[in-house]
TORZATI-242301 format. One line per field, with one value per residue (C-alpha): residue in one letter; residue number from 1; x, y, z; chain. Coordinates in Angstrom, 1 decimal. Layout:
// TORZATI-242301
resn = A, ...
resi = NUM, ...
c1 = X, ...
c2 = Y, ...
c3 = Z, ...
chain = A, ...
// end
This chain:
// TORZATI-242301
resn = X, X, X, X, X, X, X, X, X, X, X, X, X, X, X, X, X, X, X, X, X, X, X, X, X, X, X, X, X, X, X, X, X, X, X, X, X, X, X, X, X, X, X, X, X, X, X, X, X, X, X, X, X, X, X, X, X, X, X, X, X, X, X, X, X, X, X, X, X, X, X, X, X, X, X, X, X, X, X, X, X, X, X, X, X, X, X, X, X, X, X, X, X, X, X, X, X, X, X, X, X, X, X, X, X, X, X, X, X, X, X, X, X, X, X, X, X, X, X, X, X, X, X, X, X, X, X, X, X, X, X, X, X, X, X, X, X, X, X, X, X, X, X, X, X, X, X, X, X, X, X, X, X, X, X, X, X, X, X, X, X, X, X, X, X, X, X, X, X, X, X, X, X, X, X, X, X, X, X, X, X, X, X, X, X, X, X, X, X, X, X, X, X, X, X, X, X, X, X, X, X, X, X, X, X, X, X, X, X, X, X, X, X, X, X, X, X, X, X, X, X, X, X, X, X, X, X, X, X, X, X, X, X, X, X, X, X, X, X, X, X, X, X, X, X, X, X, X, X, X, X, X, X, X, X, X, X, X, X, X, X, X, X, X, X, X, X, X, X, X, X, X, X, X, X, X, X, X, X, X, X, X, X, X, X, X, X, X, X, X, X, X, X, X, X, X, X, X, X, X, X, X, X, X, X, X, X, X, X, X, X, X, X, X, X, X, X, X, X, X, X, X, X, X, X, X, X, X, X, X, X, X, X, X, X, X, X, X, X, X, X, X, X, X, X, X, X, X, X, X, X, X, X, X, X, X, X, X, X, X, X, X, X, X, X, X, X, X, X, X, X, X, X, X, X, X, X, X, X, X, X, X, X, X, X, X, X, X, X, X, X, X, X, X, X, X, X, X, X, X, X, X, X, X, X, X, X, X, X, X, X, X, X, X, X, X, X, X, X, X, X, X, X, X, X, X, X, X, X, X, X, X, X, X, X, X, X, X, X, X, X, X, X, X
resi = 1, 2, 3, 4, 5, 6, 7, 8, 9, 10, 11, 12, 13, 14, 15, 16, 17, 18, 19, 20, 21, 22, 23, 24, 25, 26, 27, 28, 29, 30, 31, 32, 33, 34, 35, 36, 37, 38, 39, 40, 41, 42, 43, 44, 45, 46, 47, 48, 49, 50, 51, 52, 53, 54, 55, 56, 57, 58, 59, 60, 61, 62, 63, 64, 65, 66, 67, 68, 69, 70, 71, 72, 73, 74, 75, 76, 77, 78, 79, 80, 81, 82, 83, 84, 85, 86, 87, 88, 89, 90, 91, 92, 93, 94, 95, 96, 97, 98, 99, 100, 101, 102, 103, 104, 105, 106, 107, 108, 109, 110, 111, 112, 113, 114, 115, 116, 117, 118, 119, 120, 121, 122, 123, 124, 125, 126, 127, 128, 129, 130, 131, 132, 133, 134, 135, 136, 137, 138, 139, 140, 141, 142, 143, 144, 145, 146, 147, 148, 149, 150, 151, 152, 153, 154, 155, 156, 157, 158, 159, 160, 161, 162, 163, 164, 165, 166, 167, 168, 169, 170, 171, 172, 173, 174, 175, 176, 177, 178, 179, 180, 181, 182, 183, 184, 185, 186, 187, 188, 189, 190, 191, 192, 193, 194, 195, 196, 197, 198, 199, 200, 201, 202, 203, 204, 205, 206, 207, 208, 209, 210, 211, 212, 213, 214, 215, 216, 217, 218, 219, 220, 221, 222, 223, 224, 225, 226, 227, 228, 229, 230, 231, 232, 233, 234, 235, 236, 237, 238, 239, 240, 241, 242, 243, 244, 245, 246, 247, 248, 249, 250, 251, 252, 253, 254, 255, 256, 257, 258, 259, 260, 261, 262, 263, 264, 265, 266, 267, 268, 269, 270, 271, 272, 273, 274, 275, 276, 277, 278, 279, 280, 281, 282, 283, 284, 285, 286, 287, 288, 289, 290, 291, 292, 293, 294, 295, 296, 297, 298, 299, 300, 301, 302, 303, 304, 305, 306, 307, 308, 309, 310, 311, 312, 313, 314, 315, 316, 317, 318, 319, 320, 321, 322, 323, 324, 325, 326, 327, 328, 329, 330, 331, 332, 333, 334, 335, 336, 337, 338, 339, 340, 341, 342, 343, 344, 345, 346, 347, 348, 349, 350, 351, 352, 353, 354, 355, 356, 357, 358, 359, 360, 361, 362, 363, 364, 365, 366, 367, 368, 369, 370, 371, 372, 373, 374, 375, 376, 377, 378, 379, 380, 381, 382, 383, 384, 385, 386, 387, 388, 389, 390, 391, 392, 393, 394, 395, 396, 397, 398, 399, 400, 401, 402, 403, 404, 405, 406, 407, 408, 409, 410, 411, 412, 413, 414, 415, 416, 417, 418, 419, 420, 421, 422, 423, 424, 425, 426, 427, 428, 429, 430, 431, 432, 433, 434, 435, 436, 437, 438, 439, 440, 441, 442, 443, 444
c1 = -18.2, -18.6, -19.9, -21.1, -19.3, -15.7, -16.9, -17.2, -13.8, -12.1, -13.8, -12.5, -9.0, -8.7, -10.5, -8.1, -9.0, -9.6, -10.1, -10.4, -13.2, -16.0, -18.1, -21.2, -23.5, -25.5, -23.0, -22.4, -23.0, -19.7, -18.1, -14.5, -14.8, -15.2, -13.0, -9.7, -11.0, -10.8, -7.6, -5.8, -6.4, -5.8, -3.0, 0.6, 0.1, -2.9, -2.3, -5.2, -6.2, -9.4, -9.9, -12.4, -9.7, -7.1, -8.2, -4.6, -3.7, -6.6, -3.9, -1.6, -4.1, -4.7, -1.9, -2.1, -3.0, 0.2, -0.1, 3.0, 4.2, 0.9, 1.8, 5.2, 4.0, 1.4, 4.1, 5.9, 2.9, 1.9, 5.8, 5.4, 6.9, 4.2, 4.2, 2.2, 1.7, 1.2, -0.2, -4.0, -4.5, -7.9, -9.1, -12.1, -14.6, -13.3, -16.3, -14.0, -11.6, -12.7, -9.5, -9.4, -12.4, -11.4, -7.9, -9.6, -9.9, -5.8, -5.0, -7.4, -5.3, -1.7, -1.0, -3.9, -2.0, -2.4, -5.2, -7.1, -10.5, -12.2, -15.6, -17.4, -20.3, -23.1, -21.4, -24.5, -25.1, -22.0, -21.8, -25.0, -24.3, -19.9, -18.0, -16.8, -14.2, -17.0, -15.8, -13.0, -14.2, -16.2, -18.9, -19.9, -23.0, -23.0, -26.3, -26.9, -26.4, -29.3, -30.7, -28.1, -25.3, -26.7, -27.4, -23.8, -22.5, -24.7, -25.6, -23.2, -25.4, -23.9, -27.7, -26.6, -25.3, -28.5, -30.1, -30.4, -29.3, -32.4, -34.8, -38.1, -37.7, -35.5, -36.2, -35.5, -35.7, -38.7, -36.2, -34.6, -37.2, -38.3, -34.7, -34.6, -38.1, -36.7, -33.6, -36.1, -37.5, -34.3, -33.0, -36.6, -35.4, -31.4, -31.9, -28.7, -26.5, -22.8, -23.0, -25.9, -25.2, -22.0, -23.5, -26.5, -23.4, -21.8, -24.8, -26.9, -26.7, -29.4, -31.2, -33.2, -31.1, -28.9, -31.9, -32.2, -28.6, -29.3, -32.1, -29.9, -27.3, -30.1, -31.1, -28.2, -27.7, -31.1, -29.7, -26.7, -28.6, -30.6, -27.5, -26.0, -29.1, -28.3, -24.6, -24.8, -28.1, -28.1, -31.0, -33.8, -33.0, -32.6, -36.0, -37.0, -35.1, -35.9, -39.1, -39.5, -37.4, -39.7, -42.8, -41.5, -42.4, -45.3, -46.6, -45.9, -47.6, -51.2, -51.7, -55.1, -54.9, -52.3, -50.2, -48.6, -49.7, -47.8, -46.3, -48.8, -46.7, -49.6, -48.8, -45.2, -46.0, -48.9, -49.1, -46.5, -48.6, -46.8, -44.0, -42.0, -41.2, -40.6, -38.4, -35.0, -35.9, -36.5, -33.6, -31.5, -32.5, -32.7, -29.0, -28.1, -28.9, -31.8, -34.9, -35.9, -38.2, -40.7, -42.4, -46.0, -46.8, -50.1, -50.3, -48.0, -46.2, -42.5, -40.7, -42.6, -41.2, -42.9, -46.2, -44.8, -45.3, -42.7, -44.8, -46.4, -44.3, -43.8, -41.3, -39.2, -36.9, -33.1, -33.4, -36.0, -34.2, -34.2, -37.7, -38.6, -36.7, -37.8, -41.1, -40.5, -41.9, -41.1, -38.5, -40.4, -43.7, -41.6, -40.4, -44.0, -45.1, -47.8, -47.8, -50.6, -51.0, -47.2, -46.6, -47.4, -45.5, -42.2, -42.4, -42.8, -40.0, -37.9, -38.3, -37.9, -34.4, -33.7, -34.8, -32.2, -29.4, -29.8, -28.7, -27.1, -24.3, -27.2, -29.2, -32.6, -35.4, -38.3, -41.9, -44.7, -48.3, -52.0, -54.2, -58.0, -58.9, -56.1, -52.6, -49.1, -46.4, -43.6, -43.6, -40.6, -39.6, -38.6, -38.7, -39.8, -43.0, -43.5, -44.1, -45.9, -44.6, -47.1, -46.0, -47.7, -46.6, -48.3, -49.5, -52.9, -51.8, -54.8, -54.4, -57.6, -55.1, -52.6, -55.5, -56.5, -53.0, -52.7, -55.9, -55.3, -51.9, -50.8, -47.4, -44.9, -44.2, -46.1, -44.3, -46.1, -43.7, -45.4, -44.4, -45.3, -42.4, -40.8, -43.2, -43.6, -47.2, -46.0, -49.6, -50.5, -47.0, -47.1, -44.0, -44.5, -40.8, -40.7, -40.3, -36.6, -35.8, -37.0, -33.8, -35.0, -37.8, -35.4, -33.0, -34.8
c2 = 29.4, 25.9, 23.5, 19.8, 19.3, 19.2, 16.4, 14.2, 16.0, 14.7, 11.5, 11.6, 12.7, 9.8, 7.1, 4.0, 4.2, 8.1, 9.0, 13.0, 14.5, 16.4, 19.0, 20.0, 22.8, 25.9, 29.4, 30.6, 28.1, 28.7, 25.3, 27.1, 28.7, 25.4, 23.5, 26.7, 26.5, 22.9, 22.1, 24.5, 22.6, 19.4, 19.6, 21.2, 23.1, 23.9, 24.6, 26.9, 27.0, 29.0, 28.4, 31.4, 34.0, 32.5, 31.0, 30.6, 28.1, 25.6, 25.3, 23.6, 20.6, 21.3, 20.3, 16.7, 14.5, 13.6, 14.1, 14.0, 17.2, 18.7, 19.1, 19.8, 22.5, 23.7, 24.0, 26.4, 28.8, 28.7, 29.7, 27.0, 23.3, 20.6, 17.4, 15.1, 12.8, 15.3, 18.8, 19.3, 20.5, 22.5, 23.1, 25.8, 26.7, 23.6, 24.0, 26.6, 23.6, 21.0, 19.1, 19.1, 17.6, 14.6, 14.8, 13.7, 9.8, 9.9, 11.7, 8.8, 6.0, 7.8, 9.6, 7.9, 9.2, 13.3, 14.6, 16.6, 18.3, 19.8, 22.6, 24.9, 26.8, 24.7, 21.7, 19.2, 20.8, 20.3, 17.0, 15.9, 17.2, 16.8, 13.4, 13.1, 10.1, 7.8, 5.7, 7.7, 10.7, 11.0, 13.3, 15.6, 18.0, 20.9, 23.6, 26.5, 26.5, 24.4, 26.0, 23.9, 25.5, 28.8, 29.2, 27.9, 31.1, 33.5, 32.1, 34.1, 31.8, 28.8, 27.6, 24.5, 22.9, 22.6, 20.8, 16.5, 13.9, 13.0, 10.7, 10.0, 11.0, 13.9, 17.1, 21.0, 23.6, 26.0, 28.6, 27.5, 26.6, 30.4, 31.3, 28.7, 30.2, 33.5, 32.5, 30.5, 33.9, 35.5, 32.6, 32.6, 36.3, 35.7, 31.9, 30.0, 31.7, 32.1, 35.6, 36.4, 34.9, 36.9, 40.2, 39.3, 38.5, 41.5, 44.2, 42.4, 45.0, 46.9, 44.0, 45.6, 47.5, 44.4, 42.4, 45.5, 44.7, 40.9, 41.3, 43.7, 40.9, 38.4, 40.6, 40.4, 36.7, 36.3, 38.3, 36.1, 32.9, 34.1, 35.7, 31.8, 30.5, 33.1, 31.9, 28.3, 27.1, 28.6, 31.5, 29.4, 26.8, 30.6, 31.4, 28.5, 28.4, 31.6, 31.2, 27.7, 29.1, 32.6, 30.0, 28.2, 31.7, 32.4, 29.2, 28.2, 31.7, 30.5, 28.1, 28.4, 26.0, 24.6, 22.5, 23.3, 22.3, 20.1, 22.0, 23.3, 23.6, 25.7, 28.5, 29.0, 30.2, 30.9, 28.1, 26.1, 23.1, 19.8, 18.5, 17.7, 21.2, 21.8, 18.9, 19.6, 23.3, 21.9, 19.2, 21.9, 24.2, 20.7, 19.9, 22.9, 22.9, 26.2, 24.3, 21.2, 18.7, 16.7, 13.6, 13.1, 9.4, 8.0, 5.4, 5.5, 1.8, 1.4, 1.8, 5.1, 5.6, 3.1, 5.8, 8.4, 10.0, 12.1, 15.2, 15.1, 17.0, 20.3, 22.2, 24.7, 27.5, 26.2, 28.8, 30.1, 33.5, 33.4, 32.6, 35.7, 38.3, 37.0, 37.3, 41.0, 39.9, 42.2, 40.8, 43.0, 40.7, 38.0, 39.0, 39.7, 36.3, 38.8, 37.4, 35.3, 32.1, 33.1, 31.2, 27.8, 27.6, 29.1, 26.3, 24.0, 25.0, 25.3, 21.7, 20.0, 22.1, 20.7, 17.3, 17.4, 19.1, 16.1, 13.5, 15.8, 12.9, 10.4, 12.5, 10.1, 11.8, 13.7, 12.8, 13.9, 12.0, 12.7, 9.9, 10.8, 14.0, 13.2, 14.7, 14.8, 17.2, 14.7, 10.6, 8.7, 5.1, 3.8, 0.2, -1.0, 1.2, 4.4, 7.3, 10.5, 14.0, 16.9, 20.6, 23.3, 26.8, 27.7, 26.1, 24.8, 21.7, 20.1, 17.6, 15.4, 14.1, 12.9, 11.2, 9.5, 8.4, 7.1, 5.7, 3.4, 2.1, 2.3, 3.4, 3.0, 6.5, 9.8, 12.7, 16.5, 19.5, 22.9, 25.8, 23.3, 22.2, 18.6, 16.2, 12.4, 10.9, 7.2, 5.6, 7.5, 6.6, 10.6, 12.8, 16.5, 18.2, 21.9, 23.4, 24.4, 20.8, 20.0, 18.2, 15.1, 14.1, 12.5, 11.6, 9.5
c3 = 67.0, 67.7, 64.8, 65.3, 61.9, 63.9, 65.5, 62.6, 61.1, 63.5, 63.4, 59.4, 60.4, 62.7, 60.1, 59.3, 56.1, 55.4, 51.8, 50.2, 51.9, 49.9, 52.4, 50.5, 52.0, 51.1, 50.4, 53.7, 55.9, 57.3, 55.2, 55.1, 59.1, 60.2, 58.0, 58.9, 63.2, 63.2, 61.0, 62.8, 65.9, 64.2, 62.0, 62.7, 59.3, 57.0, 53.6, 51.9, 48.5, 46.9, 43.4, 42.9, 44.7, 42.8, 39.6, 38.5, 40.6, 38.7, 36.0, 38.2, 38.4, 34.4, 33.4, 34.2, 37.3, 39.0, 42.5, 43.8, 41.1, 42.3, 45.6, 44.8, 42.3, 45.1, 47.5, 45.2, 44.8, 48.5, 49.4, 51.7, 51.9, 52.6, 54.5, 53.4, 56.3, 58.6, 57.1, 56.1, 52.3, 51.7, 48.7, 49.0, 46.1, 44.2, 41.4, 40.1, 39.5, 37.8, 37.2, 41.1, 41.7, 39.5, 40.9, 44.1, 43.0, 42.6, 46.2, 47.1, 45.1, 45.2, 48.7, 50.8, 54.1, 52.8, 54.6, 51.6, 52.6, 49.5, 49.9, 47.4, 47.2, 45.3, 44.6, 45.3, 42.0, 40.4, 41.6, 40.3, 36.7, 36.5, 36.6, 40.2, 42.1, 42.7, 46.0, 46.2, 48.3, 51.6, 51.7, 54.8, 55.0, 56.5, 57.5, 59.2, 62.6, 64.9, 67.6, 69.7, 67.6, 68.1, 71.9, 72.2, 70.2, 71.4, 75.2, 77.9, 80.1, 78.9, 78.9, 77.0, 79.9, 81.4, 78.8, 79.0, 76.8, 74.9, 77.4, 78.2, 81.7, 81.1, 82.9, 82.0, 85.1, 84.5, 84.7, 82.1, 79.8, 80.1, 78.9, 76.1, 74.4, 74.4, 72.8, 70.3, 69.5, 68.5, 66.7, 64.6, 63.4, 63.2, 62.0, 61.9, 58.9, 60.5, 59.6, 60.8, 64.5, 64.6, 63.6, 66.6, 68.9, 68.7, 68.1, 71.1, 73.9, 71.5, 70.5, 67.5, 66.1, 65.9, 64.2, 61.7, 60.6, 60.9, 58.1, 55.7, 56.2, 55.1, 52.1, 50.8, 51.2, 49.4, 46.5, 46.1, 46.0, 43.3, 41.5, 41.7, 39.8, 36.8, 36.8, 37.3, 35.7, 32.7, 31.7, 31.1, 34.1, 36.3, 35.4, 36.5, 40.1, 40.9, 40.7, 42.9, 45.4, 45.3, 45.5, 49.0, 51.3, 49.5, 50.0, 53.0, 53.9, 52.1, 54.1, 56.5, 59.0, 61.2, 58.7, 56.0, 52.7, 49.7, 47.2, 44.6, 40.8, 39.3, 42.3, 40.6, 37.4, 35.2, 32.6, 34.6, 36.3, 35.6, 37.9, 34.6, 34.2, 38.0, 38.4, 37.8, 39.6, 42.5, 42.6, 41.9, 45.2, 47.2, 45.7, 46.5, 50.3, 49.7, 50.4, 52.3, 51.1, 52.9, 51.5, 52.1, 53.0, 52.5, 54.7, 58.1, 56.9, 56.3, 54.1, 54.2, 51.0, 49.3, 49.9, 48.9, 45.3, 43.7, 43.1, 46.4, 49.6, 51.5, 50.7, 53.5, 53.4, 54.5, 57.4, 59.1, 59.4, 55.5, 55.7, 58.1, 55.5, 52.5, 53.4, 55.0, 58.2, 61.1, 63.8, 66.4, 65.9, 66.0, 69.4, 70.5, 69.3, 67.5, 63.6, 63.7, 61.2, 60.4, 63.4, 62.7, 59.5, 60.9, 63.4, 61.4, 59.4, 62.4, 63.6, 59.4, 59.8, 63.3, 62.1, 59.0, 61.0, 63.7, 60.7, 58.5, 57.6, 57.4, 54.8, 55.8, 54.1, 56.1, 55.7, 56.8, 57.2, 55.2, 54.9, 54.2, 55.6, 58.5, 58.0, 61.2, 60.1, 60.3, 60.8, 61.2, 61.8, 65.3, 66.1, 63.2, 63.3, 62.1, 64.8, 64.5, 64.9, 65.6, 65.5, 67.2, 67.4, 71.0, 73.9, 72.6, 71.7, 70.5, 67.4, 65.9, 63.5, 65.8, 67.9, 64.4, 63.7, 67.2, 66.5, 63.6, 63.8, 67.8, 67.5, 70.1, 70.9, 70.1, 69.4, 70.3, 69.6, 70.8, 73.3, 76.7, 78.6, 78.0, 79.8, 79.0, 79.5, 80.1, 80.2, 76.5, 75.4, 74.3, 74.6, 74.8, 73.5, 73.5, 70.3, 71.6, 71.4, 68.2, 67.2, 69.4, 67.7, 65.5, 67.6, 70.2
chain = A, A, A, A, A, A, A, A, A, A, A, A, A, A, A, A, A, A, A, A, A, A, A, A, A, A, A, A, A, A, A, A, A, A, A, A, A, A, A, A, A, A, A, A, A, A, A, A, A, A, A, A, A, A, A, A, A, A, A, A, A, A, A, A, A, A, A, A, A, A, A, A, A, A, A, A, A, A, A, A, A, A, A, A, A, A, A, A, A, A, A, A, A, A, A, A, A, A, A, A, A, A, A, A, A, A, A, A, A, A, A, A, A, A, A, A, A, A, A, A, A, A, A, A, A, A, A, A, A, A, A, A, A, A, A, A, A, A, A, A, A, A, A, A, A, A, A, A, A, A, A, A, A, A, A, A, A, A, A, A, A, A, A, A, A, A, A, A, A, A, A, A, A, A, A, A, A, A, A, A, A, A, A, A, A, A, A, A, A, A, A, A, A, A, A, A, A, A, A, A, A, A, A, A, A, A, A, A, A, A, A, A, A, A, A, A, A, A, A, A, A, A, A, A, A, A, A, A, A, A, A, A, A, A, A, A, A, A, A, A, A, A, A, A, A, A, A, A, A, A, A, A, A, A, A, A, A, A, A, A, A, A, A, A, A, A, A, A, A, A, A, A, A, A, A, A, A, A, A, A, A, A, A, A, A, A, A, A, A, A, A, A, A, A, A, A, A, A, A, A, A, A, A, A, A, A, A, A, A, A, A, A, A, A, A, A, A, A, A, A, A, A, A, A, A, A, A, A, A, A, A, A, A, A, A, A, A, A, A, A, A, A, A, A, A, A, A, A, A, A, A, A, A, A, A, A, A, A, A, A, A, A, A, A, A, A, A, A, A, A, A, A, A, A, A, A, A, A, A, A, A, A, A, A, A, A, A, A, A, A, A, A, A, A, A, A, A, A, A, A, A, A, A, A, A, A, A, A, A, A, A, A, A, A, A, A, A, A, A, A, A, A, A, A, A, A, A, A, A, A, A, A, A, A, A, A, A, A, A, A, A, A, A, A
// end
């Protein structure tokens, strides 16, 4: 299953001046897959470590932060001699191990030419609360798959071939755009958990019964983020969490028009209105790769930040597949495109996880637009100006927002995301991307 990720592993393993290397990521967005695939590849031997599986191995780190008796001592336990200019050292679920995360900074200082990759479920949490090797780590993100990701593991057609480098004047055959939106459909049911691709992969000859076992398989995926917030959080905090990340498919499914609306804290709780008490909640699903945040700008002016106010965004499920299950929506109307207003939130969902996915080592922000009565799903910069990005779910494409935004501040490019193949209007300066190809609107 191939991951962008390996591309910037390798791009790590190769660095001149490579320090430890940190991947953060949601549980289960296949952090230790693509870390064992690629190292294997890489390296001429990998050297595993899991700190949950094996607690007892923390103590070897415990004891003091030598790094040369650690991997001498590691060595020992693995029953397995290790080279350290040549062999690859992961250490997997590494919250478990404190005294390993700090040992980091001395692998850094002590044996910079040991190629150490450390992963863990929820450790933009940890992170944000623990003492960590600042400067002496390099961090890596990793999501679900992207809709590129997944028609590469799922595709026999090898459909990806067929698609352009993002251009103006690209071009996708007509027979292949039909292809690509059916594959949209299926990924908007399986989403882009690793798990969840492989069971579609191998179940596919009957396709709903394999999206039956694709939404048990998100069930229980559901149930294990929500366990985490009980067992990392604290009670209290728990409460808390759960009930944010509850909130995000609820409300993205009030919505009544064809945008979704900013996060409302007095629809999380009775009682519970002020973003004081939702703060560190929703930092901790955002730290914790669950839910994406986008900022609401009120004025389309860089540094778009600078309009933003903290307790104004949107707020989106980490995967859209997530999204579907949570909210007990049938795959079948999925497949039929038959789940009415349902159908402009998912895509908007879809294209904020393309969007971060496209920069996931960059981590820019998103942000969408609402000035006035006016409001574009996503703006970004480009050329020093700040570009609109409109999402529609169908083929109806029509936007009076867009036209105001266009309006007032000219920009230089127009973005329109809908079900219409990829067509660029040069004398409106407007770019119509198929909702398959999401992932350029911020990559152009």
């Amino acid at each position: 299953m191939y991951r962008k990720i390996q591309e910037d592993l390798e791009s790590w393993r190769s660095s001149p001046n490579r320090k430890p290397l940190v991947i953060k990521g949601a549980r289960q967005v296949g952090k230790t897959y693509a870390l064992k695939m690629w190292g294997q590849a890489a390296f001429p031997k990998v050297h595993y470590v899991n700190f949950e599986k094996t607690p007892q191995v923390a103590t070897i780190f415990a004891q003091d932060l030598d790094v040369h008796r650690i991997v001498r001592d590691l060595g020992f336990w693995l029953k397995s001699s290790i080279d350290i200019n040549h062999d690859l050292l992961i250490l997997d679920e590494i919250q478990a191990a404190p005294k390993a995360l700090t040992g980091l900074k001395y692998f850094c200082e002590d044996l910079p030419q040991f190629a150490v990759c450390a992963a863990g479920s929820l450790l933009g949490v940890i992170l944000s609360e623990e003492s960590f090797p600042v400067g002496k780590v390099t961090f890596l993100h990793m999501y679900p798959l992207s809709f590129l990701e997944f028609i590469m593991a799922v595709d026999d057609r090898e459909t990806h071939k067929w698609l352009p480098q993002p251009a103006l004047t690209a071009k996708v055959p007509d027979i292949v755009h039909d292809h690509l939106w059916q594959l949209l459909k299926i990924y908007y049911v399986v989403g882009g958990m690793p798990e969840s691709v492989s069971i579609y992969q191998q179940l596919r000859t009957d396709l709903f019964a394999a999206l039956a076992q694709v939404r048990a398989t998100q069930q229980d995926l559901l149930q294990t983020y929500e366990n985490d917030f009980a067992k990392h959080a604290g009670k209290l905090n728990a409460i808390h969490i759960q009930a944010m990340y509850r909130s995000i498919p609820s409300q993205l499914a009030a919505g009544h028009d064809d945008s979704v609306q900013r996060f409302k804290f007095g629809d999380v709780m009775p009682g519970k209105k002020g973003f004081a008490t939702w703060e560190r909640p929703l930092h901790w699903l955002i730290n914790a790769g669950l839910a994406l945040q986008v900022k609401i700008a009120n004025s389309a002016q860089l540094p778009l930040e600078h309009y933003c106010k903290s307790n104004s965004f949107k707020l989106f499920m980490n995967d859209v597949g997530l999204l579907g299950c949570a909210q007990h929506l049938d795959a079948q109307a999925i497949m039929s495109q038959d789940y009415g207003l349902a159908k402009g939130y998912f895509a908007e969902n879809f294209v904020a996880q393309e969007m971060r996915a496209a920069h996931a080592q960059r981590q820019w922000p998103l942000y969408a637009w609402s000035e006035r009565s006016a409001e574009v799903e996503f703006a970004r910069p480009l050329l020093g100006r700040v570009i609109p990005v409109e999402v529609k779910a169908g083929h109806r494409t029509q936007a009076k927002s867009l036209v105001q935004f266009r309006k007032q501040y000219d920009p230089p490019l127009s973005i329109k995301i809908s079900a219409r193949p990829l067509h660029y209007n040069s004398a409106e300066r407007l770019l119509h991307l198929p909702l398959y190809l999401a992932a350029w609107s911020a990559l152009l």
